[in-house]
N, C-alpha and C positions, 0 to 999 in steps of 0.2 A: 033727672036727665037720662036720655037714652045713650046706653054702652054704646047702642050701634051707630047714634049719631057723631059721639064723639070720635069713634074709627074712621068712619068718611072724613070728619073733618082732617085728620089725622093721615089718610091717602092723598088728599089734597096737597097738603103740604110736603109729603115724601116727594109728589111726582114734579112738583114744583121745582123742589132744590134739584133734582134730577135733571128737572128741563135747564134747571139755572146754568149746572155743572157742564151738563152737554154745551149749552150754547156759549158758555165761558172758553171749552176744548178748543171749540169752530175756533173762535172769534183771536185767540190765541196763534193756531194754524195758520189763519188767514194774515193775520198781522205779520210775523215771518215770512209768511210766503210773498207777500208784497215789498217786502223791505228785503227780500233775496231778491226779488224781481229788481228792484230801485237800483240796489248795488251791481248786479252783472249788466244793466243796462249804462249805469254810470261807468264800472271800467273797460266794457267791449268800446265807448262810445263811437257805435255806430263801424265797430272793424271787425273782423271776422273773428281775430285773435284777440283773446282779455287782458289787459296789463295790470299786471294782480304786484307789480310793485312797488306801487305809488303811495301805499301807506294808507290807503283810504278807510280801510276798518277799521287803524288804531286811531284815528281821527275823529270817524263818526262813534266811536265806543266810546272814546273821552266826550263826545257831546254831547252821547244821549244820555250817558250816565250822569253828566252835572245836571241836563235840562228834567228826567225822568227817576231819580235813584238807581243804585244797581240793578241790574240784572240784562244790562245790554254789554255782556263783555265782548272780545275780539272773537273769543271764538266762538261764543252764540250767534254772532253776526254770519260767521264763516258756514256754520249751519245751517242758518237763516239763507246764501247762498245757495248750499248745497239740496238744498227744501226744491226752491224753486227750480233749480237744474233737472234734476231727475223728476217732478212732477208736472213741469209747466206743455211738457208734451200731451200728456195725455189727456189734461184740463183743454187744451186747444183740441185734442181730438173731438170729446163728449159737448165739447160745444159747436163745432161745426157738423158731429152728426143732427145734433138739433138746430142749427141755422137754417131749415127750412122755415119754420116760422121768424114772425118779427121779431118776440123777445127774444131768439134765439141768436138771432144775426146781430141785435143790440148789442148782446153780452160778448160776443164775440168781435167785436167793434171796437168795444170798450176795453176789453184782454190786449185786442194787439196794440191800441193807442191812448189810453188813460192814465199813463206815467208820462205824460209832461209834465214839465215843471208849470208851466203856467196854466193848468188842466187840472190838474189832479182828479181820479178820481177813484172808486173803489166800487168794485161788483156787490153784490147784495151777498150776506157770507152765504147765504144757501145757496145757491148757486155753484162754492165751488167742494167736491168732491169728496174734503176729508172727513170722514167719519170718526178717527180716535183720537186720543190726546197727544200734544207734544212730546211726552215722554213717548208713547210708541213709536213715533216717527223718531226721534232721535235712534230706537233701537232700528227699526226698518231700514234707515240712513245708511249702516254698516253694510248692506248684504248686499252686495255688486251684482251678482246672478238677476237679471229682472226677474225672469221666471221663479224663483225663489222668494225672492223678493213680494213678488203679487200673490205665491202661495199662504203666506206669512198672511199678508192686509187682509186677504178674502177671508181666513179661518179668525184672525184677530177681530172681526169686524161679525162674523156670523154669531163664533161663540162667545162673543165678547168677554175677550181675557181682558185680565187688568196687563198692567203694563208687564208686571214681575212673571206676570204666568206666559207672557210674548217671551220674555227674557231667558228663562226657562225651556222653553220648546226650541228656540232657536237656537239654544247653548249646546239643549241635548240634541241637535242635528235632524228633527223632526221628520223634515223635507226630504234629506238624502235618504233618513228612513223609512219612510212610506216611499218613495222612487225607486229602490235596489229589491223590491217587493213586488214590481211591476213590471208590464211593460212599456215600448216608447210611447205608444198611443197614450197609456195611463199617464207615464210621467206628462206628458203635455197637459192634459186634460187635470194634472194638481194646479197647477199656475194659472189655469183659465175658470176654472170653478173651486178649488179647493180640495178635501176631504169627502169622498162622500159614502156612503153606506147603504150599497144595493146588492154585493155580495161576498160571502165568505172572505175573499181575497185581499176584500176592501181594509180588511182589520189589520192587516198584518203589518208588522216595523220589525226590520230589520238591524239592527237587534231591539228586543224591547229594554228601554232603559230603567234603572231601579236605584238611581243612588240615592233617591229622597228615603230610602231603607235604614239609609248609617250603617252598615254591613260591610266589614271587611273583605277584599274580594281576595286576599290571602289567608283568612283566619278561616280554619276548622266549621265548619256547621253542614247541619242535614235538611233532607225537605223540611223535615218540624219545624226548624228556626228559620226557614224561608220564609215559609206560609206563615208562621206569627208574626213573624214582622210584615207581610204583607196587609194582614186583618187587623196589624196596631194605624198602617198607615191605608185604610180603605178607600181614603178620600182621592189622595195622591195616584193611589194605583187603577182607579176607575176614568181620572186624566190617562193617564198614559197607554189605559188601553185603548180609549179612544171615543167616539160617539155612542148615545145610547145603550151602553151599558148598566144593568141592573144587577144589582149582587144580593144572591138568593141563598147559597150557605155554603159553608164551609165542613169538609169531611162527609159528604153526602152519604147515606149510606143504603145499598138495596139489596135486596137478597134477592137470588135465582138458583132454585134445584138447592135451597138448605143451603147454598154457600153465601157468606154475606163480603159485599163489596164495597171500597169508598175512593168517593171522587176528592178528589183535594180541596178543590173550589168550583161552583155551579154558579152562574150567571145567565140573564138573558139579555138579548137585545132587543129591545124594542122597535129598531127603525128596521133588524135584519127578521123579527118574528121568529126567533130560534132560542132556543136553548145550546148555550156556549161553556162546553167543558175544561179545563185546566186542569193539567196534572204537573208538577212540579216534578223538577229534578236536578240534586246539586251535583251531578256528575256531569258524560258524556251522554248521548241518549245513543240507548242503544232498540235494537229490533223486536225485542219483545216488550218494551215501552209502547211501541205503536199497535203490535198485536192487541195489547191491554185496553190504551185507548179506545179501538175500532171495539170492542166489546161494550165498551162502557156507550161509545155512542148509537152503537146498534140496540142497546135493550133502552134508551132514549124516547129512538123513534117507534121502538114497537109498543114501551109501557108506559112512555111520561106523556110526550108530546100531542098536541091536540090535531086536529087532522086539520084546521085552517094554520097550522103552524109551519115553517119552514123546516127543512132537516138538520138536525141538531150537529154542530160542529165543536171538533176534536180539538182544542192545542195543548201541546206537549212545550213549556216553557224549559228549555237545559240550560246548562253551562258552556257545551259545546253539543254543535250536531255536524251531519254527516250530510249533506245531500244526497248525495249517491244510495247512501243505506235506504233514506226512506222514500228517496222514487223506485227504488229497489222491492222493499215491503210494500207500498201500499198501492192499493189500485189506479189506475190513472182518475177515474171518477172520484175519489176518497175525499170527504170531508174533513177529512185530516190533517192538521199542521204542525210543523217543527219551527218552533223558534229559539235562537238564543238570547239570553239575555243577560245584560252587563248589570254591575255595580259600581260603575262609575260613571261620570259623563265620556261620550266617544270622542277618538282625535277627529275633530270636524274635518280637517285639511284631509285624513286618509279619508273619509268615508266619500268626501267629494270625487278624489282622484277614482278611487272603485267606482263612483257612477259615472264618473268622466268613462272609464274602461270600458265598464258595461254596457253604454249606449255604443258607441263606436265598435264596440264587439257585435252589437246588433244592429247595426246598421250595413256591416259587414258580412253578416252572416241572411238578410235581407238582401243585400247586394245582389250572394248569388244564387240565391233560391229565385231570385227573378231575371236573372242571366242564364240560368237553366232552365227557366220555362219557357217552352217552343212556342211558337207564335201562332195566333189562331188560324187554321185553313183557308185561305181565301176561296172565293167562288169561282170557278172556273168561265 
């Protein structure tokens, strides 16, 4: 028999359980979200205000669990609520932008009147929007921010994280740190597309976080013990630095004029077409860090890089940095960046209020740059 028949049959069957698991997620999603539906339509009945003290979830939890086994408690129900509140909006958007057609205007016919009791009935689950498992959405559930919130589903849904790597990103404050990296146009434009990778800028988090390290963020150590534990944990830190990252070596090493030089760590980007440098350092970063860098990325673009390639950029990972110093050192054009980065997870609550600060400082400071711009000449 042929190896290679047996592998097909054998893809068959992966994509199989795969379709199986996907349409199990749906079918899960969907079942909650109609039984969130059922319940806010049962306690609004028909009034603007919901009277949520009637006891109706420890009713229906005692019933569904004699009728069904466990797993309908009070507060999966309360979830199961909470599903349909924050998504039933948007599900009624994507369906009235397609109610120009018939099936379109059906489904949406059927959304706003198919929980009668003496009707019942239920949309086709493809139809309705969600793409991940229940455990995602229970994490999603938490994040009050929509904007935040829809940051999360886009990038969960793109790079399809499992649920623990959503859990993970959101823990380490992902959102606020790609946003404090940015500006308002950018931060809008994370909530409406996600992450995305067109230039240098794109890369950057605010701080970059490292506690999947296990490193003391009090105990004694040098670049050396950075960078090995970065190359023990390669896997982790190519998440966290972000899209399309490729890791090419470590301690790079070039010679120019007899003197020989090394890069800490060499990476390229595939989606940016660059060669992306990393210097580590367990101190503050100081000024002749960045001189060093701009060396290393200039003999980049004169001897490595390919001439369809993009220009090779600089970061400088510290412990602490300085803004000032390095808008100070380096050219305003510079491919060059300073980041910090942490060994623990961030206080999410600070890093909110700082971009709470940050936007409203620029909106501020936007204010009056168009309060001081004179008004166009009219024509006489």
């Amino acid at each position: 028999m042929s190896d290679d028949f047996f592998e097909k049959v054998a893809f068959i069957i992966e994509k199989a359980r795969v379709y199986v698991g996907r349409t199990a997620d749906l079918t899960m999603c969907v079942t909650y979200f109609e039984i969130g539906r059922m319940i806010v339509e049962k306690e609004q009945g028909g009034e603007a205000r919901a009277k949520y003290g009637s006891g109706l979830l420890a009713e229906l939890s005692v019933f569904l669990n004699k009728r069904f086994g466990n797993g309908f408690s009070e507060t999966t129900l309360k979830y199961s609520r909470k599903f349909y509140q924050i998504y039933a909006p948007s599900i009624r958007q994507a369906m009235t932008d397609e109610s120009e057609n018939k099936k379109g205007q059906a489904m949406l016919d059927l959304f706003a009147n198919g929980e009668k009791c003496q009707n019942l009935q239920l949309l086709p689950v493809e139809s309705y929007p969600f793409r991940l498992s229940w455990s995602h959405y229970l994490i999603l559930m938490r994040i009050k921010n929509e904007q935040e919130r829809q940051f999360y589903e886009i990038e969960a849904t793109k790079e399809q994280w499992t649920y623990r790597h959503l859990q993970r990103q959101y823990g380490s404050s992902l959102y606020e740190r790609l946003a404090l990296s940015r500006n308002k146009d950018e931060v809008m434009r994370l909530a409406k597309e996600g992450q995305s990778m067109e230039k240098p800028i794109d890369m950057l988090k605010n701080p970059l976080v490292l506690e999947f390290l296990d490193m003391d963020e009090k105990a004694e150590y040098n670049e050396n013990n950075l960078e090995t534990a970065i190359i023990g944990k390669l896997q982790s830190f190519l998440l966290e630095l972000g899209k399309g990252f490729l890791f090419e070596a470590r301690q790079k090493r070039f010679t120019f004029d007899e003197d020989h030089f090394m890069v800490d760590l060499v990476f390229y980007n595939r989606l940016l077409q660059c060669y992306v440098l990393i210097d580590l350092k367990a101190d503050k970063l100081k000024h002749q860090d960045l001189g060093q860098m701009q060396m290393y990325v200039n003999y980049f673009d004169r001897y490595v890089k390919k001439e369809f390639e993009k220009p090779t950029i600089g970061i400088l990972l510290c412990r602490e940095k300085n803004d000032n110093v390095v808008e100070l050192t380096l050219p305003a054009d510079s491919n060059i960046y300073a980041s910090a980065y942490s060994l623990y997870l961030p206080d999410k609550s600070l890093l909110q209020q700082k971009l709470s600060e940050w936007v409203t400082e620029f909106e501020e400071v936007q204010s009056l740059i168009n309060n001081a711009t004179p008004p166009a000449n009219k024509a006489e």
